[in-house]
C-alpha positions, 0 to 999 in steps of 0.5 A, a space after each residue: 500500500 506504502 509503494 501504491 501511494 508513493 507512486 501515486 503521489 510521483 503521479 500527481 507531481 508528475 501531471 502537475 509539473 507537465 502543466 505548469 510546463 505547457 502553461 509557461 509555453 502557451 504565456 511566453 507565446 502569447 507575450 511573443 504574438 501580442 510584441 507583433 501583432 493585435 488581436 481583432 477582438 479586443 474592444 477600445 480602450 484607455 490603451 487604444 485596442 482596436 474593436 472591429 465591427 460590423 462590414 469591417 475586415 479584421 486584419 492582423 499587423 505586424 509592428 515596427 521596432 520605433 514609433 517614427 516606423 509605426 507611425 509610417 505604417 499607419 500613415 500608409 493604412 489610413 491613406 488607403 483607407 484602412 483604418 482599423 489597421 491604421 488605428 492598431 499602429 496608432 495605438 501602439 505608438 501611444 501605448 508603447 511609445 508613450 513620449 514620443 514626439 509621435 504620440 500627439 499625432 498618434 493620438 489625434 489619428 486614432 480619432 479620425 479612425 474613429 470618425 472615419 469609421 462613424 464610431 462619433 461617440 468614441 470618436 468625440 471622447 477620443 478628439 476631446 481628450 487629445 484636447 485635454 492633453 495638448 491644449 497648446 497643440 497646433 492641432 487644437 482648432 482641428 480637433 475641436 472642429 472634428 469634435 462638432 462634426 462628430 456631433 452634427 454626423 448624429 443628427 438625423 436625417 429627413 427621410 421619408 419613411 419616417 417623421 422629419 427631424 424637427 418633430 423628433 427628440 432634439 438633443 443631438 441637435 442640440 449637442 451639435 448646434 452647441 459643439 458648432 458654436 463652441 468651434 466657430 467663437 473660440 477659432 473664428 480664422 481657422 481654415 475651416 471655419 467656413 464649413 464650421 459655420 454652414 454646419 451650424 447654421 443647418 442646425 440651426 435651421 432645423 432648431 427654429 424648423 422645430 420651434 416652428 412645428 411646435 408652435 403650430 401645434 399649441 395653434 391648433 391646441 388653441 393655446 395661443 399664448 404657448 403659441 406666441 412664446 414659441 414664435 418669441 423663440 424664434 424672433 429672439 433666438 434665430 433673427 439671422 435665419 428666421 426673423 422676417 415680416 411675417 413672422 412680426 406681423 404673426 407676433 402681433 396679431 395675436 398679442 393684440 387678440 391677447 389683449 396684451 397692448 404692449 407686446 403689441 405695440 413692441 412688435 409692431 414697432 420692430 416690423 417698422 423698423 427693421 422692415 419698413 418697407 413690408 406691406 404688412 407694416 400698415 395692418 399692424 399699425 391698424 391692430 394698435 388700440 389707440 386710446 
């Protein structure tokens, strides 16, 4: 029985000893497999691994010895249009070469990956942190510029199966509208300020296109008074794109079936003024109560 259990005990030792063998292999080749290449699966993270998603080819890299190397790689993947591959050089750069004078790049390209393979979310987290981390970069400008284009690239689209924008939720639109107007003050010459500005003014129009749609909707409800402080929305809010003579004569008319004389008087005084020419300056004047 003694010599059963010693053999059995030389066994054990023996089978545990084959896999902490097998188990060193299987850690030292995979250590080796992640020094050159990336797996597809892995999800992005503070690191900058690379997830790849639905009509995306999975590829495997093979990495280069220094960051002015990867980032040439990289260069070469995005120019061709291959960004999940580009976004693995990219974020091997800023994890593996950390101080690099490659790594603000790096970090900045991740993001157009990113945008480039409509991850906005991910894309604006990306683009506001490289911000963050280089506030005095030259780049500043262009990443804030990318970030708004992030937000206004969720804005949904009018189509005709479904309900128009200005009826549904506003909140990316409004996201937009403010990430737009945060670009367009702070960097007012940047070289892209020109897009910067039509983007806006789009949100824009479909902002007011919203105050609009909910102001007919109190019309029709008979809530004048929720009516008219919509249209005061879009007086006060949007003078540059919607403020016009009809819009004033609208004000008034209903202020005057309000009975409220002097909010009358006020819009009737700005349809002279600013559009003194409008034959629909004569019947606002005929709607002020003359005492």
């Amino acid at each position: 029985m003694k010599t059963l259990r010693f053999f059995a005990g030389q066994t054990t030792l023996f089978t545990l000893g084959r896999l902490l063998a097998i188990s060193l292999i299987f850690s030292v080749a995979s250590c080796a497999t992640s020094s050159e290449s990336q797996d597809d699966d892995d999800d992005l993270d503070s690191v900058g691994r690379v997830e790849t998603g639905r009509n995306e080819v999975s590829v495997t890299v093979r990495y280069e010895k220094t960051a002015k190397d990867n980032w040439i790689r990289g260069e070469e993947e995005y120019a061709d249009e291959s960004y999940v591959a580009a976004q693995k050089y990219y974020s091997y750069i800023r994890s593996k070469f950390p101080y690099s004078a490659f790594t603000p790049r790096a970090e900045l390209r991740i993001a157009d990956c990113l945008y480039a393979r409509r991850r906005y979310v991910q894309a604006i987290d990306t683009y506001q942190n490289f911000v963050r981390l280089y506030s005095t970069h030259p780049k500043v400008a262009y990443a804030n510029f990318q970030t708004a284009k992030s937000y206004h690239a969720q804005v949904p689209d009018d189509m005709f199966i479904l309900p128009p924008s200005h009826e549904k939720d506003q909140g990316s639109i409004k996201r937009a509208a403010q990430a737009l107007r945060n670009y367009v003050t702070r960097f007012p010459k940047d070289k892209n300020i020109k897009e910067g500005n039509e983007l806006l003014r789009n949100v824009r129009e479909r902002l007011m296109r919203h105050e609009q749609y909910v102001a007919d909707f109190y019309l029709k409800q008979g809530k004048k008074r929720a009516y008219v402080g919509r249209l005061e929305v879009i007086r006060r809010s949007f003078q540059d794109i919607g403020l016009n003579d009809e819009l004033l004569f609208t004000i008034a008319k209903t202020y005057q079936q309000l009975g409220e004389e002097k909010k009358l008087k006020s819009a009737v005084d700005e349809l002279a003024q600013k559009f003194p020419e409008s034959p629909l300056l004569a019947k606002g004047r005929a709607l002020i109560v003359k005492k």
